[in-house]
N, C-alpha and C positions, 0 to 999 in steps of 0.2 A: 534416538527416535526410531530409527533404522530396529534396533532391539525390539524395542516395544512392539512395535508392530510384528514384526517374524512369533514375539511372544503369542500373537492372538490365535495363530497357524492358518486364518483368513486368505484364502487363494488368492491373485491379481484376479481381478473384474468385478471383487465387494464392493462395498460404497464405503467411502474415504470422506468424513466429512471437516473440514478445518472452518471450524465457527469464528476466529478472528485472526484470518488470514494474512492481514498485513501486506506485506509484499509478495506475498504467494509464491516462499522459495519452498516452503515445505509441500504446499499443495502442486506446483509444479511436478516435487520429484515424483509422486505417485500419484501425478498424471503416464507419465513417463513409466510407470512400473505397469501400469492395464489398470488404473484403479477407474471406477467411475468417483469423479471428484466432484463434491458439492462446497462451497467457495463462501463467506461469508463475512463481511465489515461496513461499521459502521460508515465509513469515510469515503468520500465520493473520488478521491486519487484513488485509492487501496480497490474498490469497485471498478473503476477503469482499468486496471492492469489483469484484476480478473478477468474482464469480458475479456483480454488480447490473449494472455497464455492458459485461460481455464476455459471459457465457453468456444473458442476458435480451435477446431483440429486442421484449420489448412486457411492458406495468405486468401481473399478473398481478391478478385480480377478488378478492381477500381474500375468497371465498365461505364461511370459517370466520367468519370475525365479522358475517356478516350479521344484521342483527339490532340485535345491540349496538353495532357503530360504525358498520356502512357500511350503505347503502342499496340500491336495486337498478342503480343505475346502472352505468355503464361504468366500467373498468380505471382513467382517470386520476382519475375522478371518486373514487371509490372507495381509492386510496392517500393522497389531498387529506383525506379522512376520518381515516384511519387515523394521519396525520401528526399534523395538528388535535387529536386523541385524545390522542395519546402526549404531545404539546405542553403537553396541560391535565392531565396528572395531580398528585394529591398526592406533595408530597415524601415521600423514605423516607428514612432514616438507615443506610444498609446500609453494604458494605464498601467503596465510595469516600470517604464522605462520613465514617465511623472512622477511616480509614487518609491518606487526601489531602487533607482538609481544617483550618484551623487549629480550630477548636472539639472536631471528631469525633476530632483524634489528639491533642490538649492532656494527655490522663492516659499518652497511651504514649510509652514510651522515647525518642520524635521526633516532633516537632513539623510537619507540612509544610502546603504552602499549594499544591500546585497548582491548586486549584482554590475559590472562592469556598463557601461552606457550605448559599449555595442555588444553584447549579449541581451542588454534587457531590450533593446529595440527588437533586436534577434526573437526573444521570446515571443514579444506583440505580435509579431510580422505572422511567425509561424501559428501561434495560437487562435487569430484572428483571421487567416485563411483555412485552417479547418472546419472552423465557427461559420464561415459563410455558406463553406460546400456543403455541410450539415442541411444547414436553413435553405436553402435553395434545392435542398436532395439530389447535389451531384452525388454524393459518398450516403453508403446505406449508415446506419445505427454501428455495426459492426466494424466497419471501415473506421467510423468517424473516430472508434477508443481505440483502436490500434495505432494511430496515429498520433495521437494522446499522448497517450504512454510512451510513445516514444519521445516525447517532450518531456513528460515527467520523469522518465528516467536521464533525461541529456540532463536537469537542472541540476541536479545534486554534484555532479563533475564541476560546473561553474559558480558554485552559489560560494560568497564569500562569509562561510559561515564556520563553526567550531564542530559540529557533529551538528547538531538541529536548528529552525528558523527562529527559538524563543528569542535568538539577536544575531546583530552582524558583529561583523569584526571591525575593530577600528584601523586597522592596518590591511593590507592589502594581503591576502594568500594567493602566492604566484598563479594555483591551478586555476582561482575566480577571473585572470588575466587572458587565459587560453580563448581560444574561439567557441561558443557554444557549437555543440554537432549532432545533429539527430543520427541515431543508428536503425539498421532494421530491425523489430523484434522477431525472435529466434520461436516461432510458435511451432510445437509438439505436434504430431498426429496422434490421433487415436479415432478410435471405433467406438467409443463410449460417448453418451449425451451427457457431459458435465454441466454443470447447471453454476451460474452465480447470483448470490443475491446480495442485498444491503438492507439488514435489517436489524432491528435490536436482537440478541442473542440468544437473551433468555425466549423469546417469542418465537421466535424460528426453530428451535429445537422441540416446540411442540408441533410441530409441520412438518419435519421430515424427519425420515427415519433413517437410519443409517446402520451400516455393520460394525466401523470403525469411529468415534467421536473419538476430536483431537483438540484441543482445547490449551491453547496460548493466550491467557488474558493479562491485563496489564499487572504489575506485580507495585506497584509503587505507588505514591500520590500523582506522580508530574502524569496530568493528564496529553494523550496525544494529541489532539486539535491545536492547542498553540503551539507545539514542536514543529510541529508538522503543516503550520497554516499557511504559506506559502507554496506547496504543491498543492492543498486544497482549495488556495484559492485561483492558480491555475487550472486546474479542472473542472472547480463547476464554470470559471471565466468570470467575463465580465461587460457582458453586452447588453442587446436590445436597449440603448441610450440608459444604462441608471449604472453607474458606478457599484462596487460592493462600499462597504460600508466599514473603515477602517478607523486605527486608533492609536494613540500614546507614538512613541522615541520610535519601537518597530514597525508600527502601521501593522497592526494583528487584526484581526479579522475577530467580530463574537463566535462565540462556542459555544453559548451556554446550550443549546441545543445536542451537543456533540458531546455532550461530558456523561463520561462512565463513572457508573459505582462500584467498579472495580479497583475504583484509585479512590473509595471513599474510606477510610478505615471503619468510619461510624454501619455502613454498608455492606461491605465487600461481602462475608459470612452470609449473610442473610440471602445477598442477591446471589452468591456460591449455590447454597442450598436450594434457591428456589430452582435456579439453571438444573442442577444435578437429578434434584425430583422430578423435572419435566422430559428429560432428554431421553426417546424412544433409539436404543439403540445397544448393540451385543457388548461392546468393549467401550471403556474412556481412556483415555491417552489425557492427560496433564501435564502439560510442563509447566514447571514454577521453579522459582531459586532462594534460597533460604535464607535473602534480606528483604524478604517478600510482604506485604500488608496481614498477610494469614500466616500463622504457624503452622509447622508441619503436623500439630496436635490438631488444629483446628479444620486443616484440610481433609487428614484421615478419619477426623468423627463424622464430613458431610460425605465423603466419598462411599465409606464403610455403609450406610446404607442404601446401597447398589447392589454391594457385593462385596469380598477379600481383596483389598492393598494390599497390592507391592509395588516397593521404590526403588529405580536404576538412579544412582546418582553418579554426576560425569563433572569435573572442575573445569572453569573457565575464568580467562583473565577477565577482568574485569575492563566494560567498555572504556577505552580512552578517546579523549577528545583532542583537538590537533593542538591545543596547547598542555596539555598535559605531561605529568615526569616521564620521561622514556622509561625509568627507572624504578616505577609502581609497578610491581607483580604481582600485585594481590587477587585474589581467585576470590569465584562465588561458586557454589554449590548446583548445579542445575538437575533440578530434580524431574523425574519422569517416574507420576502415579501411575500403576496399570491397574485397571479393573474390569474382571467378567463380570456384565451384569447379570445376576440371579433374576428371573422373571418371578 
């Protein structure tokens, strides 16, 4: 990625834009490099951890909770408080710790275990005191997803799962045993207005313009919404009296809303090309891996009318999941198109 980019000879303070960002480790680094970074997914977790480490260059002062948690100190001092706080509250028995826990869903229809019975109280406790201070405008907009996300990143530590939410584990994984722990997020400075949004992809690249397009889309069928629907449905929550709306052995959450046609084979080409035609922008960055829905043929015929491909390919083990062979070393291909676009 590192390549690609140095490839475009693009100074730091371009515009770096990652249209589906995911957990924003690539958009982070080149925050960190002086890029102006524009941030982009569809998914309301993926959206909150933008707003903390892409639209935030400094800890904001929680000057609502003065008083009650923080002191008068400075920005970092001051969210070290507010962390601490939310660390030490009493448990709640809300709608994680009913629904995903073995004790809280023991009387309904399924039984699950994501999550340990004081961590899921742990989750409610915490996600339903940020939920108030929102509503009540102790914490601004800003405050509120930085806080978030530090939730949504503590879950993945304790969730008793295999690598994703699509199920739990029948058996206990020691780390889902641990104590859940919020940490503080570790937010970047810069001098740049990076921007985040959440929008469909192909839409938003007719909107902004960019030096750098970077472009990680799903490469597979297994859509991300049910992997992933348990941070999503942490994030958007679950208040103002009305339950979300769950389902089946895992209590999943609908998607049909959330479903890409990047994981459609009969799609994928079509919505590639439409994306690629529309996108205002000097250079494309691609990455994809060559057990991908699109062939490497099919990529360079939509890419090639921009401009000249070329491909850096780099080998990587192939993801394991916690029960998987120690002993699978099988690699994928991961490839990174570069393209000047010809005006």
């Amino acid at each position: 990625m590192e390549e690609g980019v140095a490839k475009t000879g693009i100074n730091h303070g371009s515009s770096f834009c990652d249209l589906f960002s995911g957990t924003t480790v690539v958009a982070q680094h080149f925050k960190r490099k002086g890029y102006t970074v524009f941030t982009n997914d569809i998914m309301e977790f993926s959206y909150a951890i933008a707003r903390t480490y892409i639209k935030n260059n400094q800890y904001p002062f929680f000057k609502g909770l003065k008083g009650q948690v923080v002191g008068v100190n400075g920005c970092r001092e001051n969210i070290v408080r507010v962390i601490e706080h939310l660390n030490g509250l009493l448990p709640l028995e809300g709608f994680i710790y009913k629904n995903y826990c073995p004790s809280g869903s023991k009387h309904g229809p399924h039984q699950r275990q994501y999550f340990s019975d004081e961590n899921g109280k742990k989750i409610d406790a915490i996600r339903s005191a940020i939920q108030e201070w929102k509503e009540e405008g102790i914490i601004s907009l800003d405050e509120f997803y930085i806080l978030l996300s530090s939730l949504l990143e503590a879950v993945p530590f304790v969730a008793n799962i295999s690598g994703n939410y699509a199920a739990f584990l029948k058996f206990w994984d020691p780390r889902a045993l641990k104590p859940l722990k919020l940490r503080v997020p570790v937010i970047s400075p810069s001098e740049r207005k990076n921007k985040v949004f959440k929008s469909n992809a192909n839409e938003l690249v007719k909107k902004v313009p960019c030096d750098i397009l970077y472009m990680d889309p799903p490469y597979n069928e297994r859509q991300y919404a049910p992997n992933y629907f348990m941070l999503e449905l942490i994030a958007e929550g679950w208040f103002n009296g009305k339950d979300p709306q769950i389902y089946g052995k895992t209590g999943m959450r609908p998607y049909e809303n959330q479903k890409s046609s990047y994981c459609q084979k009969v799609n994928v080409k079509d919505t590639f090309r439409d994306l690629i035609e529309n996108a205002d922008t000097k250079y494309m960055l691609l990455s994809y891996n060559d057990e991908g829905l699109m062939s490497e043929c099919e990529i360079v015929d939509v890419l090639s009318s921009r401009g000249t491909v070329s491909i850096l390919e780099t080998d990587h083990r192939r993801y394991k999941s916690i029960n998987q062979d120690e002993t699978d070393r099988r690699t994928v291909k991961e490839k990174l198109y570069f393209v000047k676009v010809v005006k």
